[in-house]
MDTraj code that builds the backbone (N, CA, C; nanometers):
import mdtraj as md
import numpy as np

residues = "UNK UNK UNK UNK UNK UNK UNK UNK UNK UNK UNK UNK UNK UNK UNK UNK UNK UNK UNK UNK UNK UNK UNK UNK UNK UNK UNK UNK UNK UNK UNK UNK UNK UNK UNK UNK UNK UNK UNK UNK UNK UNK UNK UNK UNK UNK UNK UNK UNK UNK UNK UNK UNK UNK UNK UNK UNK UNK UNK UNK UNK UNK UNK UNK UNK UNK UNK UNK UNK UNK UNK UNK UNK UNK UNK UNK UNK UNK UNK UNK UNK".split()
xyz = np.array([
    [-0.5283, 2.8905, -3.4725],
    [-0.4487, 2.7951, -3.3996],
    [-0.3027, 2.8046, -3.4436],
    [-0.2211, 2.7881, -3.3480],
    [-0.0687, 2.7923, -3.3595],
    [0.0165, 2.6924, -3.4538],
    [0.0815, 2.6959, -3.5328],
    [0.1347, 2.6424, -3.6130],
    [0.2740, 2.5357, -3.4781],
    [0.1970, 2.3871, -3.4817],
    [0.3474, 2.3425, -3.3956],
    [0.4395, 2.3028, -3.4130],
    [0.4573, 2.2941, -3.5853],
    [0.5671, 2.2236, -3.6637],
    [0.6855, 2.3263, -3.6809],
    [0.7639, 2.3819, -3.5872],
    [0.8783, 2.5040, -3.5852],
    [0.9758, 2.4117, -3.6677],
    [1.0101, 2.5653, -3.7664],
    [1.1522, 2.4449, -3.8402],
    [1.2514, 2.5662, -3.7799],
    [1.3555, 2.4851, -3.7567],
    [1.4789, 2.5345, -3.6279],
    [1.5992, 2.5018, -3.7609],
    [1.6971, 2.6014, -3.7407],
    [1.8217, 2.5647, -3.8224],
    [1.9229, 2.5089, -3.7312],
    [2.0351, 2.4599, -3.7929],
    [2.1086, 2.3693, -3.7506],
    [2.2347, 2.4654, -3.6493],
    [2.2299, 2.6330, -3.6806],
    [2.2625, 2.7186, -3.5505],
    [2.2088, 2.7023, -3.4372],
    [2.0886, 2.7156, -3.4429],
    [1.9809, 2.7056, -3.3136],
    [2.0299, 2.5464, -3.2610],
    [2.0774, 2.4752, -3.3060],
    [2.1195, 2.2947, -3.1919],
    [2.2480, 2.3645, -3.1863],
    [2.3293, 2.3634, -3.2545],
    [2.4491, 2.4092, -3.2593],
    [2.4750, 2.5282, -3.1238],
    [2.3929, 2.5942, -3.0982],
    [2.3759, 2.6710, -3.0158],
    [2.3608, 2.6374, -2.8728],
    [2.2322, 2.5421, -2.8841],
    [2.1905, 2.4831, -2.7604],
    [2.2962, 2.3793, -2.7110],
    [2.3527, 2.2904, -2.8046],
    [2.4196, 2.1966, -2.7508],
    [2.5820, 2.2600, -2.6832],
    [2.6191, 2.3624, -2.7450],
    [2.7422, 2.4569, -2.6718],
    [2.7266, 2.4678, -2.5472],
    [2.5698, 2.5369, -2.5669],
    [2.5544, 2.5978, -2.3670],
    [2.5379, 2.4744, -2.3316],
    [2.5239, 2.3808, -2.3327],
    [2.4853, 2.2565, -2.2702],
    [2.6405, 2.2047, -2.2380],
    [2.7023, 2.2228, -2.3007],
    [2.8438, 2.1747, -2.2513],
    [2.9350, 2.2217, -2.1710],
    [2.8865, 2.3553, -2.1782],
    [2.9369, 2.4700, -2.1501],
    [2.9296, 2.4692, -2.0012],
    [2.8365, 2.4848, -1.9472],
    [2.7332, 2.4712, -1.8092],
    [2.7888, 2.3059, -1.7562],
    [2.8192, 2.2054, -1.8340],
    [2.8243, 2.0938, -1.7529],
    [3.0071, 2.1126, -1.7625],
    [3.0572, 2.1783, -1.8422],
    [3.1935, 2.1178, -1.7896],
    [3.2252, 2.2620, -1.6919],
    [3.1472, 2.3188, -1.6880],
    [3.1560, 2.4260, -1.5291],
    [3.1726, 2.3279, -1.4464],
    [3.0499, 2.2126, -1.4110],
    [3.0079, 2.1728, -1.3390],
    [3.1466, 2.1103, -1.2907],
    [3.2033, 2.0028, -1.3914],
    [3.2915, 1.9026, -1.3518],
    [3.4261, 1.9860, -1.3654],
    [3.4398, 2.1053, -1.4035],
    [3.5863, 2.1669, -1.3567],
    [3.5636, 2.2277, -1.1752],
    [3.4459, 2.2398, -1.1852],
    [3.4576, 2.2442, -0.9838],
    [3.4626, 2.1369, -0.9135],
    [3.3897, 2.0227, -0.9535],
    [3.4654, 1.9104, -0.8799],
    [3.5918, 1.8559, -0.9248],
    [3.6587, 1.9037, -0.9979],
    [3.7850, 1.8567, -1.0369],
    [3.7996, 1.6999, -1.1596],
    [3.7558, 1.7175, -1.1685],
    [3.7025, 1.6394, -1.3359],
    [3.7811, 1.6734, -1.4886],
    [3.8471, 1.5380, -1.4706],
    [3.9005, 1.5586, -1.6096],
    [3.8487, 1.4267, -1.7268],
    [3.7800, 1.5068, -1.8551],
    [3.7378, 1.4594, -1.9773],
    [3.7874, 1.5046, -2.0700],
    [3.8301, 1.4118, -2.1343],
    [3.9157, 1.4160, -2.2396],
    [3.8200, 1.5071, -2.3722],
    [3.7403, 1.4304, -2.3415],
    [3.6323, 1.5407, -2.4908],
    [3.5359, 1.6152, -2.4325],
    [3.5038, 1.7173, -2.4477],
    [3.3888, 1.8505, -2.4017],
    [3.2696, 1.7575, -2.4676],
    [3.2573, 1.6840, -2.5818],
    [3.1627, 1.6792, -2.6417],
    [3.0882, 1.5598, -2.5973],
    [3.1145, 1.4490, -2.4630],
    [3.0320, 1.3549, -2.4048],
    [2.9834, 1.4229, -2.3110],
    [2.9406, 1.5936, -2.3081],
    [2.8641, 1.6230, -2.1874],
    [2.7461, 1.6618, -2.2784],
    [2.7556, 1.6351, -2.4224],
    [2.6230, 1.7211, -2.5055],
    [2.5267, 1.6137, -2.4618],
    [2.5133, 1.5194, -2.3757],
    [2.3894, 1.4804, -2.3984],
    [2.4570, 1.4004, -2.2222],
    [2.3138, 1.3417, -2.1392],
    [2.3148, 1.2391, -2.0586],
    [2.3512, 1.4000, -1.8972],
    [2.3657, 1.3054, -1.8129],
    [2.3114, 1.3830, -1.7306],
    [2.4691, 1.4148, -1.6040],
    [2.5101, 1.4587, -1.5027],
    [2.6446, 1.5371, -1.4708],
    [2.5930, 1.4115, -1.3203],
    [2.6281, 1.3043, -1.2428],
    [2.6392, 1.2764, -1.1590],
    [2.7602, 1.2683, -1.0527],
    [2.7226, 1.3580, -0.9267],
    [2.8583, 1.2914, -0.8421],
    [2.7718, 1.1665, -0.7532],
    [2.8885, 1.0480, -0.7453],
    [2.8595, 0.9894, -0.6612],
    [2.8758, 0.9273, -0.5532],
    [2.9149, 1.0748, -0.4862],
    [2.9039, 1.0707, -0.3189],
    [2.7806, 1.0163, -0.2213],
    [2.8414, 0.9869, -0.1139],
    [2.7269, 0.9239, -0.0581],
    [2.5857, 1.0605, 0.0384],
    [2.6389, 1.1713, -0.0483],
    [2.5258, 1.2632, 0.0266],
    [2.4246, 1.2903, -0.0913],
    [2.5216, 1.3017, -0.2391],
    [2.4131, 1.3549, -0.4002],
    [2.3780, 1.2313, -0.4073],
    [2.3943, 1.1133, -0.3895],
    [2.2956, 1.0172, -0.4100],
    [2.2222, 0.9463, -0.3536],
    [2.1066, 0.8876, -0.3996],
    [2.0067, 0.8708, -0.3332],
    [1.9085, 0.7916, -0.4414],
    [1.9833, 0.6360, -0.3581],
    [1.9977, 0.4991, -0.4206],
    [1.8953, 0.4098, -0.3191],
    [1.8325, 0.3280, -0.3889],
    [1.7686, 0.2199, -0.2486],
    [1.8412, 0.1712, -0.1990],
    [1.9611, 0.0804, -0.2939],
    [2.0322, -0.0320, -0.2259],
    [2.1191, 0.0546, -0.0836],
    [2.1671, 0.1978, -0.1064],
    [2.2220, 0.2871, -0.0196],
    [2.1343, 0.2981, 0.1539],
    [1.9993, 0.4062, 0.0883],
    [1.9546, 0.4355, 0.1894],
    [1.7962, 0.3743, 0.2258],
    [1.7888, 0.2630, 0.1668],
    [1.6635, 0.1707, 0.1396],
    [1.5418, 0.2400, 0.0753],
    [1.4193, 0.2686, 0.1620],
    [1.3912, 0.3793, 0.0244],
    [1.3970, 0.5273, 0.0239],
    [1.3216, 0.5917, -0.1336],
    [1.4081, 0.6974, -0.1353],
    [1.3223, 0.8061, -0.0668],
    [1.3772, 0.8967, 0.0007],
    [1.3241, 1.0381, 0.0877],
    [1.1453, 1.0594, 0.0132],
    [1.1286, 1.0835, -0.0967],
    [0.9788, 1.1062, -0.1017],
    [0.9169, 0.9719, -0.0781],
    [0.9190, 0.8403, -0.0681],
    [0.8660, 0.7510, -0.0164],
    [0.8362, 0.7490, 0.1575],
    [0.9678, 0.7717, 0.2167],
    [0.9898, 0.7762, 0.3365],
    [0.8602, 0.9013, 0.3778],
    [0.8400, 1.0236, 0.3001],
    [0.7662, 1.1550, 0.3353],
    [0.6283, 1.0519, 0.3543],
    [0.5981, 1.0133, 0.2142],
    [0.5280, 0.9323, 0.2102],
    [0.4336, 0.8826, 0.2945],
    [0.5190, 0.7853, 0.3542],
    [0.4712, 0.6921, 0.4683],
    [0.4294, 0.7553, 0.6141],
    [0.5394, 0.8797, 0.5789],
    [0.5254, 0.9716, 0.7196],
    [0.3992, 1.0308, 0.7696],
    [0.3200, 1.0727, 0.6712],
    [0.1856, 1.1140, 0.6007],
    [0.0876, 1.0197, 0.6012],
    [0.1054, 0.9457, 0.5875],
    [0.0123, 0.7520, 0.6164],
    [0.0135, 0.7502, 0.7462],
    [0.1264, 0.7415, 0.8199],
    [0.1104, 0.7387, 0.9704],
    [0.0119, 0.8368, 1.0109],
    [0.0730, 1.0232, 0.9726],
    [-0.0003, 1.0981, 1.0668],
    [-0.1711, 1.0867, 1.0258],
    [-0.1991, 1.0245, 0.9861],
    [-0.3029, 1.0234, 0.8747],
    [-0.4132, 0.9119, 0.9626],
    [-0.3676, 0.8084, 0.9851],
    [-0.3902, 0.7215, 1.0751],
    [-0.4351, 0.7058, 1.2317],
    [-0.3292, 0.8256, 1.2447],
    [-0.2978, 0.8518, 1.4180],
    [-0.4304, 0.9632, 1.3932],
    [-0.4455, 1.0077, 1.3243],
    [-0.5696, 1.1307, 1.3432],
    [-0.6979, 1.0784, 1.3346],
    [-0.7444, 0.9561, 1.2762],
    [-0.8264, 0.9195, 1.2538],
    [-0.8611, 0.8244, 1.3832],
    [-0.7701, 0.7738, 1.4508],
    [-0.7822, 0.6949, 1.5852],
    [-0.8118, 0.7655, 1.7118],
])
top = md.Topology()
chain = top.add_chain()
for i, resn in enumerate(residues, 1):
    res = top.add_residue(resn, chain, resSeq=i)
    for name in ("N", "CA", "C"):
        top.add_atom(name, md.element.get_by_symbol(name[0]), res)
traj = md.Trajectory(xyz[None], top)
């Protein structure tokens, strides 16, 4: 059996957390994004919030896989009648 306790050195985060910053301030130098520190992208997640990338209840009531959802309940219904 595989040993699951990996001990990782402090290069290997050091590493990961670079590309991680790296890749998100790509992100926000194409939408035109200015942050003062590189280092609040090492963690939490890159949102724009336009009204097409998001996909909010209070926005579009509920969200697209609910809506599929229901769509599927209907045809589901109608076949059985």
């Amino acid at each position: 059996m595989k040993n699951k306790s990996r001990i990782r050195t402090r290069a290997y985060y050091r590493h990961h957390r670079k590309r991680v910053i790296q890749r998100k301030s790509k992100i926000a130098r194409q939408f035109g994004w200015h942050v003062k520190f590189a280092g609040k992208f090492a963690m939490g997640k890159i949102h724009c919030s336009c009204f097409y990338c998001r996909r909010k209840t209070r926005e579009l009531g509920l969200p697209k896989s609910d809506f599929v959802r229901l769509e599927r309940m209907d045809d589901f219904y109608d076949l059985e009648e």
